[in-house]
Each structure stands twice: as structure tokens, then as C-alpha cells.
VOGU-3710 file (C-alpha; in Angstrom, 3 decimals, decimal comma):
1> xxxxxxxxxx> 0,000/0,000/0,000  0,896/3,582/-0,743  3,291/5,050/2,147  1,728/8,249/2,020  0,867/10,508/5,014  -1,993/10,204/6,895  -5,125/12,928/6,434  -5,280/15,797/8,635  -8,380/18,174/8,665  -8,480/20,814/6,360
11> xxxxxxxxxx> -9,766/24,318/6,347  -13,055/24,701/5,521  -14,492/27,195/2,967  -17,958/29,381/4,262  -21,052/28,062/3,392  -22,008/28,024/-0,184  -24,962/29,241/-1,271  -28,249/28,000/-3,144  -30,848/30,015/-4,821  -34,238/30,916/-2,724
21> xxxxxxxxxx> -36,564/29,173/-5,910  -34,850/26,013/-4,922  -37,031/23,762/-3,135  -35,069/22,395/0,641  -35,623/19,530/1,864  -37,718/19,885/5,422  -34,594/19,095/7,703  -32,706/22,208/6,539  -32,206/24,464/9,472  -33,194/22,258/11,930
31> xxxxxxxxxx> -30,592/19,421/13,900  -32,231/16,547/13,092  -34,818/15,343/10,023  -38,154/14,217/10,886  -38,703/10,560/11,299  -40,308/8,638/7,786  -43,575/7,086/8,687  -44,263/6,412/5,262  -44,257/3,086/3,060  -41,031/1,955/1,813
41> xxxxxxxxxx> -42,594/0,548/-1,347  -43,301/4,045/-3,670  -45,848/5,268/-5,625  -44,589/5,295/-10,106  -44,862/9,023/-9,736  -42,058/9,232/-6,715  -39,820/6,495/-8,922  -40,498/8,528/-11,942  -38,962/11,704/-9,661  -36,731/9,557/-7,809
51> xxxxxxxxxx> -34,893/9,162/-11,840  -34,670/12,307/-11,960  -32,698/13,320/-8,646  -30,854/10,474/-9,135  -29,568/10,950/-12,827  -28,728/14,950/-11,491  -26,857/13,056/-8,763  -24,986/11,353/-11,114  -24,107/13,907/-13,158  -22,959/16,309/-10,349
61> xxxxxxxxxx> -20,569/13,905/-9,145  -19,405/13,049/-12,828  -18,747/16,605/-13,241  -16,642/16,968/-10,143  -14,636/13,846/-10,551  -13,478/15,349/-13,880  -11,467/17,708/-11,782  -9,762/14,932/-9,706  -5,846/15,194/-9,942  -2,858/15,846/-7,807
71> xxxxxxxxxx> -2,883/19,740/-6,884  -6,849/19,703/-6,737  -8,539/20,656/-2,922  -11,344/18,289/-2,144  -13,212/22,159/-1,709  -12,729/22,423/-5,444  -15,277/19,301/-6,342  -17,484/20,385/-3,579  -17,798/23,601/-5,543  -18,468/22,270/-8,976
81> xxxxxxxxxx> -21,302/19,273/-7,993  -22,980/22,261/-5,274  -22,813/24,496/-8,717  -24,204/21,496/-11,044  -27,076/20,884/-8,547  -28,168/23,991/-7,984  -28,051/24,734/-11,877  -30,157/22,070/-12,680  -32,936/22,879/-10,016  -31,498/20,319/-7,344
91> xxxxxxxxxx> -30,657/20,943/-3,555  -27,504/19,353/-2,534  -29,023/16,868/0,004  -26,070/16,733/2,767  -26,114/20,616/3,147  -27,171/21,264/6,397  -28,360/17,519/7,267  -27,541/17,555/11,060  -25,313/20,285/10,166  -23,245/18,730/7,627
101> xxxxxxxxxx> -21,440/21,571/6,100  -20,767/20,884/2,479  -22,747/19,735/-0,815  -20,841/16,171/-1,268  -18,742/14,024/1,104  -15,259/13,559/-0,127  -12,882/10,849/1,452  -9,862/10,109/1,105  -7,648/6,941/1,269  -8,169/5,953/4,977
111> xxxxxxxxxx> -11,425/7,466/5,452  -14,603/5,228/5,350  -17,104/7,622/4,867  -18,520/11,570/5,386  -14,969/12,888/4,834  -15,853/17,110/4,784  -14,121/18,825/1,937  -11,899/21,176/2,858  -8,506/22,695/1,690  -6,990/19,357/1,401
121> xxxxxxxxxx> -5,240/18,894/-1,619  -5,050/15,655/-3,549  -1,527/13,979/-4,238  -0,948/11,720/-6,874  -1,360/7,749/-5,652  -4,369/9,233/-3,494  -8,072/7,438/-4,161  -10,883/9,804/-3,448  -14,604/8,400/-2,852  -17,208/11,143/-3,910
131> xxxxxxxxxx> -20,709/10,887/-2,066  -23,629/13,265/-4,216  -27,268/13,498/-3,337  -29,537/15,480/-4,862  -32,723/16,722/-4,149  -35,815/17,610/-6,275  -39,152/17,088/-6,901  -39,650/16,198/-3,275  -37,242/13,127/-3,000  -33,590/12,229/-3,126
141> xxxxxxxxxx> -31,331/10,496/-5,274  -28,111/9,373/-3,697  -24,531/7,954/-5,224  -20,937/7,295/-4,784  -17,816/6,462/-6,230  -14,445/5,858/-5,548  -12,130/7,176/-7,743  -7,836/7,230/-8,658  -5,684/10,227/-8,168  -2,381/10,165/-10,623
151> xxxxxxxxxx> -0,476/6,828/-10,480  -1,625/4,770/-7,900  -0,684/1,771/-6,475  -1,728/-2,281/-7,264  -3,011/-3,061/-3,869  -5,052/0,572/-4,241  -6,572/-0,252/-7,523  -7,730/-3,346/-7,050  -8,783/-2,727/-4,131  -11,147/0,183/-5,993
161> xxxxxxxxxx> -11,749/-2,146/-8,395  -13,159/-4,730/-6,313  -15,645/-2,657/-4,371  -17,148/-1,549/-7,362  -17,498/-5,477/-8,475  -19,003/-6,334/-4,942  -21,878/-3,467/-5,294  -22,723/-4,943/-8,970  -22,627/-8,525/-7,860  -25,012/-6,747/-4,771
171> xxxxxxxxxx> -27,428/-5,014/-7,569  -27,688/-8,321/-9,317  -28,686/-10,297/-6,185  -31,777/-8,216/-5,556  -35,085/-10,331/-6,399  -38,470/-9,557/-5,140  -39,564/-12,552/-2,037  -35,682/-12,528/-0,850  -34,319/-11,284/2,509  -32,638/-7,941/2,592
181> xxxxxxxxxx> -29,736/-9,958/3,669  -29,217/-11,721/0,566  -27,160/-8,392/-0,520  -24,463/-8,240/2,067  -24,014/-12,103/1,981  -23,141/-11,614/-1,159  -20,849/-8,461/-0,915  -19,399/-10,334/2,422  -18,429/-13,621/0,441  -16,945/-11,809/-2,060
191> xxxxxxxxxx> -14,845/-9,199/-0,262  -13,073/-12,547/2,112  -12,066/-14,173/-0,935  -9,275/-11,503/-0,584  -9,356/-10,730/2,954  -11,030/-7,418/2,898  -12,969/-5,982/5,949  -16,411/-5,182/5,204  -17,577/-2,288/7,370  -20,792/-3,178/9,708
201> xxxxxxxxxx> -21,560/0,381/11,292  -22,411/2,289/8,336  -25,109/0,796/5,786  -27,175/0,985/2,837  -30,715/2,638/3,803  -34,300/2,987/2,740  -34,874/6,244/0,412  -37,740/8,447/-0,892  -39,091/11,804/-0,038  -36,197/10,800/3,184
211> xxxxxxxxxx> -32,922/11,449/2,599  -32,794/7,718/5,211  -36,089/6,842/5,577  -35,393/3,401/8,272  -35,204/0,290/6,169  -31,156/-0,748/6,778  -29,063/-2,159/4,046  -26,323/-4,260/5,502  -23,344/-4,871/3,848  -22,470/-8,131/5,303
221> xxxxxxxxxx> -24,684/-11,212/6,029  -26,676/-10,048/9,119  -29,209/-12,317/10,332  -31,375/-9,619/11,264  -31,982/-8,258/8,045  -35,173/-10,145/7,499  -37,280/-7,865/5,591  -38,537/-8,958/2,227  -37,829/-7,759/-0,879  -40,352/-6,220/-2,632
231> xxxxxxxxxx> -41,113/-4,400/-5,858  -41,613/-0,871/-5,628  -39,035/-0,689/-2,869  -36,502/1,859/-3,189  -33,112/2,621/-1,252  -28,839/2,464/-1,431  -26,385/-0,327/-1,656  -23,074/1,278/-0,858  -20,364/-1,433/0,112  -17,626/0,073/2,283
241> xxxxxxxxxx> -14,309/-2,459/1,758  -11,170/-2,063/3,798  -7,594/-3,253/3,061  -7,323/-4,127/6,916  -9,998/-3,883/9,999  -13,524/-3,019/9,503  -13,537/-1,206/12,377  -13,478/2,624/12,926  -12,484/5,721/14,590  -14,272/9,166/14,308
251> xxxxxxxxxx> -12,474/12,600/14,032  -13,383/15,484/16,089  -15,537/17,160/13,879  -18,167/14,379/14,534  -18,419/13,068/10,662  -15,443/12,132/9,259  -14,787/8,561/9,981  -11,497/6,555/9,563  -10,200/2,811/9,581  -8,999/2,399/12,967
261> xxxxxxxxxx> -5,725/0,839/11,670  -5,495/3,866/9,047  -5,605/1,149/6,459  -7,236/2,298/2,705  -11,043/1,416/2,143  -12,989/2,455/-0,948  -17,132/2,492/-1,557  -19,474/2,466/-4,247  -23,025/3,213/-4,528  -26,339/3,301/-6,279
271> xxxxxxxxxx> -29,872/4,331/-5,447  -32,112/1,405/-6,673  -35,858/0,365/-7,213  -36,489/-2,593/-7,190  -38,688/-4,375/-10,231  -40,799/-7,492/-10,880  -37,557/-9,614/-11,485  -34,281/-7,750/-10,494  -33,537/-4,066/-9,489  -33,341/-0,844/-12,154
281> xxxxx> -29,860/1,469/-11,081  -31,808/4,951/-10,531  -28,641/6,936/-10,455  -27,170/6,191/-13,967  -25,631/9,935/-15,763
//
């Protein structure tokens, strides 16, 4: 693995801002969301919305990971998916959900998940996962990918390579009448075939008209995730893969959350609804 550094917090830009006409989800402003009550199987007119926040989703975070290289701030990409979002109608979901400060989640090498971008700068050999949710219409539409910065090494790539494999063998296991847990026995088998930690704490969830509406997605074979598949359900796969533990420490700042060994990890993720036979990927560009 890479010898590089460790990640130190940044400094953080002030807020950016996003145009009065555009439609905020309820939890803006306040510490916490309200609780969903509602089904988790939707209605053809929230799918048919849901496609739309998640194909801006997409497109945000394929516009900012055209700007990942060495020299580039992790503040830069947070600029240009807030700027795509909000130019296509769509609130940048994390923006003020339970505070969170920015319009993506950027992390980097060691950290799992809800990195903050900042003035970190990326250095070649770095891999960078890039979190986007949109909002419009009423609902969300939620993705992630991890991506290379410059030359990076074997171990780094496949271990990049690999996560994104484990959420498509994931996508494929989904059939109405099966357990939720059918998805992270698969992604669990496949990640020990090369002795990758799968992370437990941080899941997959339920989404709609709420951001997390309840309905957990785990990523490894719980025996608690009995809930049946059904169509008309919609909500995230996101596999979180580590080169060493699974388990985690948190940084001050109350979000940013890193292998405990400092080890690299990597993530993928789609928003999906599931069908009569299989699942359809709602945040395809």
C-alpha cells in the first residue's frame, strides 16, 4: 500500500450558497430530520422523480470527478457538484443535514465515509470516494464512487476495483420474495475471498421523499436483516471495503470517519428500485 501521510483536517471554505426558488428539503435548518412514517414501497410518480434526482446526482458527481488530480482541494469538487445541482434545479441533500457543512462528502484513502471537503489537496497515488445526493421534486437520489488520483498503487486499484465489483454482484442479487440480507451475503463472500474488511456500522438505507427513511441495508450477512424484498421498494447499496480492519475511529468534527488501523477502504453506490424480477440502477448519468 501507498506510504503516504496520513489525512489531517483541512480548512473549511464558508457556506455556499443555493438560490431561494430552490425547493429544501424539510430538515434544513433544523438538527435533526423528521422521522419517515411512510411506506417503503413508492408510488410510479415518486420512482419517476426519484430518476430524476438520481440521474442529477450522477451527473454532479461526474462533473466533479473530472477535476480529480494531484494539486486539486477536495473544496474544489465540492464547488463544482454544489454548482451542477443547484443549476439544474437540485438541492444538494447533505447541506445542512444535522449540520453537515458541504454539498458532497469527499474521502480520502483511509477514510470510510462523510470525509468534509476542505482545503486538502489531492496527491498523486491518493483514491478519493465522492458521495452526491440530490434533491428535487420532493425526493432524493443518492450515489458514490471511488475514484484514482495520478499513479496509484496495485493493492489501491484493485482494491477500488473490487468494491465496485461487490456493489454490482449486490445489484444483481436483488429479487423480489428474498431477505434484505441476501445483498451483504453476497458483498461479504466476495470481499473474504481476498481478505477485505467489510464495514458493519455504516449501511445501505431505505430512500424516498427521506434522505434515510429506516429500512437498513447491511453490507455483510446479518441475520437480522429479514425484511422482504419487494417491488416498488426503493433505497442504497453502498459497500464500504477495507484493506485491513472493519472497524473505525471518528475525528473530532463528529463526521469524518477513519479505519482504525489507518488502512485504505474504498465504496461504491447506487440508489435502486427494485422491479418485478431484479432491481433498475436509478442513479445512472
Amino acid at each position: 500500500m501507498s506510504g503516504q501521510s496520513l489525512l489531517v483536517p483541512g480548512e473549511l471554505s464558508p457556506t455556499r450558497p443555493v438560490p431561494g426558488n430552490i425547493r429544501r428539503p424539510e430538515y434544513v435548518g433544523k438538527p435533526a430530520p423528521t422521522p419517515y412514517t411512510g411506506p417503503e414501497v413508492q408510488t410510479p410518480e415518486t420512482i419517476e422523480a426519484m430518476r430524476v434526482a438520481g440521474r442529477i446526482a450522477a451527473r454532479a458527481m461526474a462533473e466533479a470527478a473530472k477535476l480529480i488530480a494531484p494539486g486539486v482541494t477536495t473544496d474544489e469538487l465540492d464547488k463544482v457538484a454544489h454548482a451542477y445541482m443547484c443549476d439544474h434545479g437540485a438541492y444538494p441533500s447533505t447541506l445542512g443535514y444535522r449540520g453537515f457543512p458541504k454539498s458532497l462528502c469527499s474521502s480520502v484513502n483511509e477514510v470510510i465515509c462523510h470525509g468534509i471537503p476542505d482545503s486538502t489537496v489531492l496527491r498523486d497515488g491518493d483514491i478519493i470516494n465522492l458521495d452526491v445526493t440530490a434533491y428535487i421534486g420532493g425526493v432524493h437520489g443518492d450515489n458514490n464512487a471511488t475514484y484514482l488520483v495520478g499513479e496509484v498503487d496495485e493493492e489501491s486499484r484493485l482494491l477500488v476495483e473490487r468494491t465496485r465489483e461487490s456493489l454490482t454482484r449486490a445489484i444483481k442479487a436483488v429479487r423480489p420474495g428474498r431477505q434484505i440480507n441476501i445483498i451483504g451475503r453476497v458483498i461479504e463472500s466476495y470481499a473474504k475471498r481476498f481478505g477485505y474488511g467489510v464495514v458493519r456500522d455504516f449501511t445501505g438505507h431505505g430512500i424516498n421523499s427521506s434522505f434515510h427513511s429506516g429500512l437498513i441495508i447491511p453490507h455483510y450477512d446479518s441475520p437480522h436483516a429479514t425484511t422482504v424484498i419487494q417491488p416498488g421498494m426503493t433505497f442504497t447499496i453502498e459497500p464500504m471495503l477495507t484493506l485491513g480492519t472493519h472497524e473505525y475511529d471518528m475525528w473530532d468534527d463528529g463526521w469524518t470517519v477513519v479505519t482504525k488501523d489507518r488502512k485504505r477502504t474504498a465504496q461504491f453506490e447506487h440508489t435502486l428500485v427494485v422491479t418485478d424480477t431484479g432491481a433498475e440502477i436509478l442513479t445512472l448519468p
